[in-house]
C-alpha positions as CSV (number, residue, x, y, z in Angstrom):
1,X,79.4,175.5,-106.1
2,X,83.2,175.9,-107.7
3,X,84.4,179.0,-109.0
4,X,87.2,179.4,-111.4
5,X,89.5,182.2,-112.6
6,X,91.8,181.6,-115.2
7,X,94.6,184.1,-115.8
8,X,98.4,184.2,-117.8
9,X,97.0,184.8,-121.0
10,X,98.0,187.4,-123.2
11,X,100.2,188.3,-125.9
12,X,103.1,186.4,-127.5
13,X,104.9,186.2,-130.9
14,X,104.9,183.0,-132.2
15,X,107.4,180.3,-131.1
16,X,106.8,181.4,-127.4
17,X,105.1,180.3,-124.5
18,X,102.7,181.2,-121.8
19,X,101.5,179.2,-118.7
20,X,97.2,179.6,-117.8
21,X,96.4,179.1,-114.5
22,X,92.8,178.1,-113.1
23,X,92.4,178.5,-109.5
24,X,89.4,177.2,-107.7
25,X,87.7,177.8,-104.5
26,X,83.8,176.7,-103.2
27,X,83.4,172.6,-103.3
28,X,86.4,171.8,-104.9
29,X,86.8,168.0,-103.1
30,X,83.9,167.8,-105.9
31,X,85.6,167.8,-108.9
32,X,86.5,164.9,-110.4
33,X,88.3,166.1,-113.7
34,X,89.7,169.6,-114.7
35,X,89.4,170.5,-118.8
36,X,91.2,173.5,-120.8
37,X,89.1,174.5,-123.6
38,X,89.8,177.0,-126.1
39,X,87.4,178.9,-128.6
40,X,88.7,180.8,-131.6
41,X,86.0,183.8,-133.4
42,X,83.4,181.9,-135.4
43,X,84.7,178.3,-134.0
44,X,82.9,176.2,-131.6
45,X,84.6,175.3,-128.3
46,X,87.3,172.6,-128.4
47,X,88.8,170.5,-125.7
48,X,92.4,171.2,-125.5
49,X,93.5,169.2,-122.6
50,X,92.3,167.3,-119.4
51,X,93.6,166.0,-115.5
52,X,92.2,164.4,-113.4
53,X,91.9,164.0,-109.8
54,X,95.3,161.7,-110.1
55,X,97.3,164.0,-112.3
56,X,96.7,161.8,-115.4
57,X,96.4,163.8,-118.4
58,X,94.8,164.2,-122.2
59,X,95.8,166.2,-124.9
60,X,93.8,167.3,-128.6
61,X,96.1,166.2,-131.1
62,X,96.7,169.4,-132.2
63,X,98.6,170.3,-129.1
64,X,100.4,167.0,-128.1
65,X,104.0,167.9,-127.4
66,X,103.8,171.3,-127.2
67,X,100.9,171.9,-124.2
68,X,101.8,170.2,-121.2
69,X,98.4,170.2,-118.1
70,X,99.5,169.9,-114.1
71,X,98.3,170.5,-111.3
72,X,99.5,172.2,-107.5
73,X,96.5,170.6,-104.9
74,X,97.9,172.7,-102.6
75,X,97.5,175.6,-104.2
76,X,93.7,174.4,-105.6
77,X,95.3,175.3,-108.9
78,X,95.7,174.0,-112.5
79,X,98.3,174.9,-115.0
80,X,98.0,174.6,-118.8
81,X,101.7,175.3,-120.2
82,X,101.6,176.4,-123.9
83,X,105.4,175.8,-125.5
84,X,105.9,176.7,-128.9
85,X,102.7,178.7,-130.1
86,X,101.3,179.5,-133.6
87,X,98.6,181.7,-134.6
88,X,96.3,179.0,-134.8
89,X,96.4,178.3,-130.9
90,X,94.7,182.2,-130.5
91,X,91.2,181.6,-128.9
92,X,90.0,182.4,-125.4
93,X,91.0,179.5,-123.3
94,X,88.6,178.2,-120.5
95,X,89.0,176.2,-117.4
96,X,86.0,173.5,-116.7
97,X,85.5,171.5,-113.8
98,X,83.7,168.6,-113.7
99,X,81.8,167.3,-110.8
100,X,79.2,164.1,-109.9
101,X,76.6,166.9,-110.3
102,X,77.5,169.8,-112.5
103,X,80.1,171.6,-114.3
104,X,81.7,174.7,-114.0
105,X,83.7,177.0,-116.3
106,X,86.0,180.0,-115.6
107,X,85.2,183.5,-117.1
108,X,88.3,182.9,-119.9
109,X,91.7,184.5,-120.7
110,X,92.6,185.7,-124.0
111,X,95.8,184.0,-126.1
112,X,96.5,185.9,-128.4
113,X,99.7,184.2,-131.1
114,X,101.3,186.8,-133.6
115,X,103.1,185.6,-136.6
């Protein structure tokens, strides 16, 4: 089992930044791949960004250059830093891990971008 909990979002204006973070604990030499996903009211679940086990990382095209995914081992800890928001990026953002036998997913953390 992995558990994950997300915190850092919030409230910003837009033009600003936040940084997520996704702790896990349980069976974490599991997980292969971490994923940020986000989900805006009545929109299905996107994939914002990926790492893996290496550090290499994906981006949606909608958030190249401005989102930047890293990761602190030591610290069992993954990082989603959000430069230069707009109101589209507001959704509930998830952490996902990704294991040889299951995934897991975080309870969420609200971003919330004003205009």
């Amino acid at each position: 089992q992995v558990q994950l909990v997300e915190s850092g979002g919030g409230l910003v204006q837009a033009g600003g930044s936040l940084r997520l973070s996704c702790a896990a604990s349980g069976s974490i030499a599991r997980i292969n791949v971490m994923g940020w996903y986000r989900q805006a009211p009545g929109k299905q679940r996107e994939l914002v960004a990926t790492i893996t086990r290496a550090g290499n990382t994906n981006y949606a095209d909608s958030v190249k250059g401005r989102f930047t995914s890293s990761r602190d081992n030591a610290k069992n800890t993954v990082y989603l830093q959000m430069n230069s928001l707009k109101p589209e990026d507001t959704a509930i953002y998830y952490c996902k891990a990704f294991t040889s036998f299951n995934d897991y997913w975080g309870q969420g953390t609200q971003v919330t971008v004003s205009s």
